[in-house]
C-alpha positions in Angstrom: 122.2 117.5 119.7 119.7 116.4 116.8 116.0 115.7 118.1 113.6 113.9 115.5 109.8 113.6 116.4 107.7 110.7 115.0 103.6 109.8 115.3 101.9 106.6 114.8 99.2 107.7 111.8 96.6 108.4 113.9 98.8 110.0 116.3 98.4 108.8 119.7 101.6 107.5 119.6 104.7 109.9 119.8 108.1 109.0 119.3 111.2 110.9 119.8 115.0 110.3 119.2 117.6 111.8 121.0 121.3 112.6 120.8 122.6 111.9 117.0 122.1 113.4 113.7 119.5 111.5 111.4 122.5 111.1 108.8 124.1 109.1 111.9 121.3 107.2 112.2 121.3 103.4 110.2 118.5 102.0 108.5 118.1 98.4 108.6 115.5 96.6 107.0 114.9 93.2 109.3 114.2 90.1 107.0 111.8 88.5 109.6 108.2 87.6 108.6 107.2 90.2 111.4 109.1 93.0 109.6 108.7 92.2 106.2 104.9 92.0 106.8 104.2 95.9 108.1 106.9 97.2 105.7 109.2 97.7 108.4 112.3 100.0 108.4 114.0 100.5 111.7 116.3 102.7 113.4 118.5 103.0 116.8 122.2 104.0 117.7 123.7 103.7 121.2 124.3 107.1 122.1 120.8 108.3 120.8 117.8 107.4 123.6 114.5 107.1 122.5 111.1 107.8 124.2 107.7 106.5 123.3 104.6 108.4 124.8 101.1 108.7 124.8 98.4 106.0 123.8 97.6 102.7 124.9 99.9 99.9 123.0 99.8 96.7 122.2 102.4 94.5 123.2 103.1 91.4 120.6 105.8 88.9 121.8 107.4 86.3 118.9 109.5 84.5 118.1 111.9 83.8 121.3 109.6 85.8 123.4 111.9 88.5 124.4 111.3 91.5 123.1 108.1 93.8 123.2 106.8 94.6 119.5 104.6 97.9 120.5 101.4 98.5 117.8 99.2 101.6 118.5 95.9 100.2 120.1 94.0 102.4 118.1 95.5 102.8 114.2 97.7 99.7 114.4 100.7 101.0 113.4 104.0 99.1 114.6 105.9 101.6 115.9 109.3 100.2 117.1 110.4 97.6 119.4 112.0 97.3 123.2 113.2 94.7 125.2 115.2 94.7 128.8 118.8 93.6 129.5 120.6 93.0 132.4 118.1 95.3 134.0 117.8 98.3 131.4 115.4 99.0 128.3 116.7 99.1 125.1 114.5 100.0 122.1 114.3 100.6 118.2 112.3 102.6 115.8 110.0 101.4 113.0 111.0 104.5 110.8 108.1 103.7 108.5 105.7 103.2 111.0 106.1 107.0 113.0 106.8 108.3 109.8 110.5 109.7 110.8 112.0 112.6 109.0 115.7 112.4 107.3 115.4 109.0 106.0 113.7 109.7 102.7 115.4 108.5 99.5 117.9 106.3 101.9 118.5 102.7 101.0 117.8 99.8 104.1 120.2 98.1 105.2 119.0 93.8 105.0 119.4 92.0 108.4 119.3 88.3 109.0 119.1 87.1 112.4 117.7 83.5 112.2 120.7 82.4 113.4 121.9 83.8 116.6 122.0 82.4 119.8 119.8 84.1 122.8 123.3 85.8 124.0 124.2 86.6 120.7 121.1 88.3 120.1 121.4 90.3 123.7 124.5 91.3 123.1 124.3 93.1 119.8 120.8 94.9 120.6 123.0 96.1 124.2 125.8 97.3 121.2 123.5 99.0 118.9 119.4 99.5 119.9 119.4 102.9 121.9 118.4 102.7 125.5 114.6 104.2 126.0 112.0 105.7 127.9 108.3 104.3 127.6 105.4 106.6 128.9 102.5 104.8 128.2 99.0 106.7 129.1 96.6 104.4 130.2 93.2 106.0 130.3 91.5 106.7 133.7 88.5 104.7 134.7 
C-alpha cells in the first residue's frame, strides 16, 4: 500500500493518503469559482482514506452548504474538502494546496458540476471522494 504525505505551506496542516498508488490517483480540476480562485487541483479515490491532522481550520461552507471547505487558520492554504453522508465522512485533496508528490507534469482533469441535483451530488462524492479521518488540534486554553 502507497502512503503520500502532504503540508499546508506553513505546515500546520498535514495531510496523508492512504491505500492506492499516486499513478491511481485522478486529478480533477473543479470549474467552480471556489476552485478556480486558489488554483485548485484535487484528488480522492474510494479505496484510498485520507486523514487531516494538526492546526486549527477554517471551515467555509458554499454554495449548497454541504460540504466543509478546510483553509489553514494560519497560512490560508485550502487544503481539501469533506462532507458527511448517510452518517460517514468523505473527503478530497487540494493537491496544490498540501503540495502532494506524484502529480507533477500530470494534466487535470475539468469538472462541471452546476448542474446536479443534491442526490446526484451525494451520490457521486459516496462513489469517488475517499472516506477520511479529521484530527483537528485545537489549542489548550
Amino acid at each position: 500500500m502507497k502512503r503520500l504525505h502532504g503540508q499546508c505551506h506553513c505546515g500546520a496542516v498535514r495531510v496523508e493518503i492512504e491505500g492506492v498508488e499516486a499513478a491511481e490517483l485522478p486529478l480533477r480540476a473543479c470549474q467552480c469559482g471556489f476552485c478556480r480562485r486558489h488554483g485548485a487541483l484535487s484528488t480522492s479515490h474510494p479505496d484510498a482514506t485520507i486523514t487531516f491532522m494538526g492546526g486549527k481550520l477554517l471551515h467555509y461552507r458554499f454554495g449548497h452548504r454541504r460540504s466543509d471547505y478546510m483553509i489553514c487558520a494560519q497560512c490560508g492554504c485550502y487544503v481539501g474538502a469533506a462532507v458527511e453522508i448517510d452518517g460517514a465522512r468523505y473527503a478530497i485533496l487540494n493537491v496544490t494546496g498540501v503540495d502532494l508528490p506524484g502529480f507533477e507534469g500530470r494534466k487535470p482533469e475539468p469538472w462541471v458540476f452546476d448542474d446536479e441535483t443534491q442526490e446526484e451530488r451525494a451520490r457521486r462524492r459516496k462513489a469517488r471522494w475517499s472516506p477520511a479521518d479529521l484530527t483537528e488540534l485545537q489549542p489548550s486554553a
